[in-house]
MIVEXZA-324280 format. One line per field, with one value per residue (C-alpha): x, y negated, z; residue number from 1. Coordinates in nm, 3 decimals, decimal comma. Layout:
N
c1 = c(X;...)
c2 = c(Y;...)
c3 = c(Z;...)
resi = c(NUM;...)
//
This chain:
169
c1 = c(1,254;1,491;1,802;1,716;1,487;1,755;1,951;1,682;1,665;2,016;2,083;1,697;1,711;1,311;1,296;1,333;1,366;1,094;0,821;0,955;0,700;0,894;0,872;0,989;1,127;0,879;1,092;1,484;1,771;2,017;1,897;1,938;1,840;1,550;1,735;1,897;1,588;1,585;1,252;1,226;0,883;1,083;1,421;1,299;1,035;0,751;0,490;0,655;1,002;1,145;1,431;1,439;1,557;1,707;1,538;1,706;1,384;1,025;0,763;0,603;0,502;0,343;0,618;0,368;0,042;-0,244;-0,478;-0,397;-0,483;-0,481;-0,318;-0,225;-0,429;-0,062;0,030;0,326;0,294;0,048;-0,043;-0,089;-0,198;-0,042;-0,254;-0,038;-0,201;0,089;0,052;0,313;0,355;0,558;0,656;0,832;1,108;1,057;0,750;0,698;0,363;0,389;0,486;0,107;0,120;0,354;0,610;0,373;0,101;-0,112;-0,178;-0,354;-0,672;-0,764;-0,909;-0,762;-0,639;-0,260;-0,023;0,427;0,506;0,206;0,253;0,095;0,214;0,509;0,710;0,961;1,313;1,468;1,187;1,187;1,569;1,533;1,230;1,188;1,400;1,519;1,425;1,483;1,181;1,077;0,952;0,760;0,549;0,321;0,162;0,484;0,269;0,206;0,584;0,806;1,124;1,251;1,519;1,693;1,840;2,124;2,279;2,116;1,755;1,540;1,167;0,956;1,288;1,478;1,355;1,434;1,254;1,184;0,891;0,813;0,458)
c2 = c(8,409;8,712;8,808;8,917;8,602;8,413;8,561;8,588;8,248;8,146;8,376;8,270;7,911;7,874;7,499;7,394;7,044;7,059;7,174;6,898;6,620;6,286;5,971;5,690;5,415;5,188;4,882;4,784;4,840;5,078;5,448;5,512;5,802;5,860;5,949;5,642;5,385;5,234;5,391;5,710;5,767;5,803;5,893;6,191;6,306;6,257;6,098;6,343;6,342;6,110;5,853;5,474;5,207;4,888;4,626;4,397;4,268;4,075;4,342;4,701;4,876;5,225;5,484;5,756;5,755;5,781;5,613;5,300;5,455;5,218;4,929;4,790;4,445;4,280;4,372;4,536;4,880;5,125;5,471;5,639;5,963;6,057;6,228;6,560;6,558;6,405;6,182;5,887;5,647;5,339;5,112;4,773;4,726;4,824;4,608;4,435;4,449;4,188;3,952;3,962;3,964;3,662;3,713;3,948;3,947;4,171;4,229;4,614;4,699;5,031;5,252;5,150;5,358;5,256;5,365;5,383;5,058;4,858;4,597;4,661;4,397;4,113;4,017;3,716;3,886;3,609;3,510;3,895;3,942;3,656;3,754;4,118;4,392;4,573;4,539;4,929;5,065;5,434;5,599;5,966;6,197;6,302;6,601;6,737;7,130;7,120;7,066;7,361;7,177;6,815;6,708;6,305;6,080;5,843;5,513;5,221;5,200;4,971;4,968;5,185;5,271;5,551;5,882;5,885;6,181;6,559;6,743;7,119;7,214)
c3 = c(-2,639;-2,645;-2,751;-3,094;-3,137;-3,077;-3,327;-3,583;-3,520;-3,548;-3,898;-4,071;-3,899;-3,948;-3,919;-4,282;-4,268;-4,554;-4,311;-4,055;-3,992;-4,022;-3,769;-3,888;-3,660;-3,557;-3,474;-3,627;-3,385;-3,233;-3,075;-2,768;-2,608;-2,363;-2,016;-2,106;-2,055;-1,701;-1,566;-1,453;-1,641;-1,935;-1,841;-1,743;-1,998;-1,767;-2,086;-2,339;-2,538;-2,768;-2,733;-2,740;-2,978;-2,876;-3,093;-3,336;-3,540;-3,408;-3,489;-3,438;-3,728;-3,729;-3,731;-3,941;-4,102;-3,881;-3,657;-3,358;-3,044;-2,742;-2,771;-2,421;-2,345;-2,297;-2,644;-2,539;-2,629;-2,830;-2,910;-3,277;-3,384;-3,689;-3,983;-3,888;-3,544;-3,352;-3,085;-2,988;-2,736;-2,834;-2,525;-2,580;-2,300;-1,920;-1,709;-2,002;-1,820;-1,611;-1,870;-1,943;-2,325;-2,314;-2,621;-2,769;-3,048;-3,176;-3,565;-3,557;-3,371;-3,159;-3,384;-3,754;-3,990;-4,093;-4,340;-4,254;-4,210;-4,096;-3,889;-3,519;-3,269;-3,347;-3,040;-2,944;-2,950;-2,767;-2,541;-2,384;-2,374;-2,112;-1,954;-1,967;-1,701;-2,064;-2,427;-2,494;-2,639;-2,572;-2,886;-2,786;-2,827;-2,591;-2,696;-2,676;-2,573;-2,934;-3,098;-3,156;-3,223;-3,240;-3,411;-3,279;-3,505;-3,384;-3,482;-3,661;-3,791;-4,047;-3,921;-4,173;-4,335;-4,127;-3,984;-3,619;-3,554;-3,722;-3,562;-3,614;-3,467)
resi = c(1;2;3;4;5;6;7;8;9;10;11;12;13;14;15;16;17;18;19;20;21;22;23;24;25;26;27;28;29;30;31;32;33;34;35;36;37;38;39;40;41;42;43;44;45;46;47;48;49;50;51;52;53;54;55;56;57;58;59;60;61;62;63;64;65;66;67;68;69;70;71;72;73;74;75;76;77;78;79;80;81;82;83;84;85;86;87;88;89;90;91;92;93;94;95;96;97;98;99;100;101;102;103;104;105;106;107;108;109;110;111;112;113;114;115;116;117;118;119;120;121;122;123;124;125;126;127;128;129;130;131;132;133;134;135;136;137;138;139;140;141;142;143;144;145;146;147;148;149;150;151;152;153;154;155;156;157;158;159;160;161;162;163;164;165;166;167;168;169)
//
């Protein structure tokens, strides 16, 4: 981008927040960002962009409308493509893994259709604070090749409730 598309930019600002596809947070707690999550996969953007949200409630809900992806056979973390073609990852905690689905259960199945809100997998809060090497949960997209801008939210979130993310394709 030049100069003069930078300033075009700055005085037209293209990225009405009407055209912005919303993601809504798919679990309660506080953001955090991304380069903040103790695993360099992450940290540094490696599965796509995004941030994380350390979790204050017991389930995963589906942070758009769209369709369940994969949902990992541990239960801790699954994949959605939204109905606008967007695709997010959305990883409980760090080696959660090798818990091997303990503190986790599934609700969703790979492949359903799911509205904002739906419930995907519940997990025990208390159980995986104790047992898990962090409870932050990355939140990204990972067809990040297709997303012009992205806009972060910050501070405290209600599941289903609060945008945490504004995508421009």
């Amino acid at each position: 981008m030049g100069l003069f598309d930078k300033l075009k930019k700055m005085v037209s600002d293209d990225t009405n927040v009407a055209d912005a596809i919303e993601v809504f947070a798919p679990l309660s707690g506080e953001i955090v960002p991304l380069e903040e999550v103790p695993d360099v996969v992450f940290a540094e953007k490696i599965v796509g962009d995004g941030l994380a949200i350390k979790p204050s409630g017991n389930k995963m809900v589906a942070p758009c409308d769209g369709t369940i992806g994969k949902i990992f056979e541990t239960n801790h973390a699954f994949s959605i493509e939204s109905d606008s073609g967007l695709e997010m990852f959305v990883h409980f905690g760090i080696d959660t893994v090798e818990l091997k689905g303990e503190g986790f259960t599934r609700i969703a199945q790979e492949g359903q259709q799911v509205k904002k809100g739906d419930t995907v997998l519940e997990f025990d809060l208390a159980l995986l604070e104790q047992k898990a090497k962090s409870t932050l949960t990355p939140v990204v997209i990972s067809n990040m090749d297709e997303v012009k801008e992205l806009e972060k939210e910050s501070g405290i979130v209600n599941a289903a409730d609060d945008v945490i993310l504004r995508v421009w394709k």
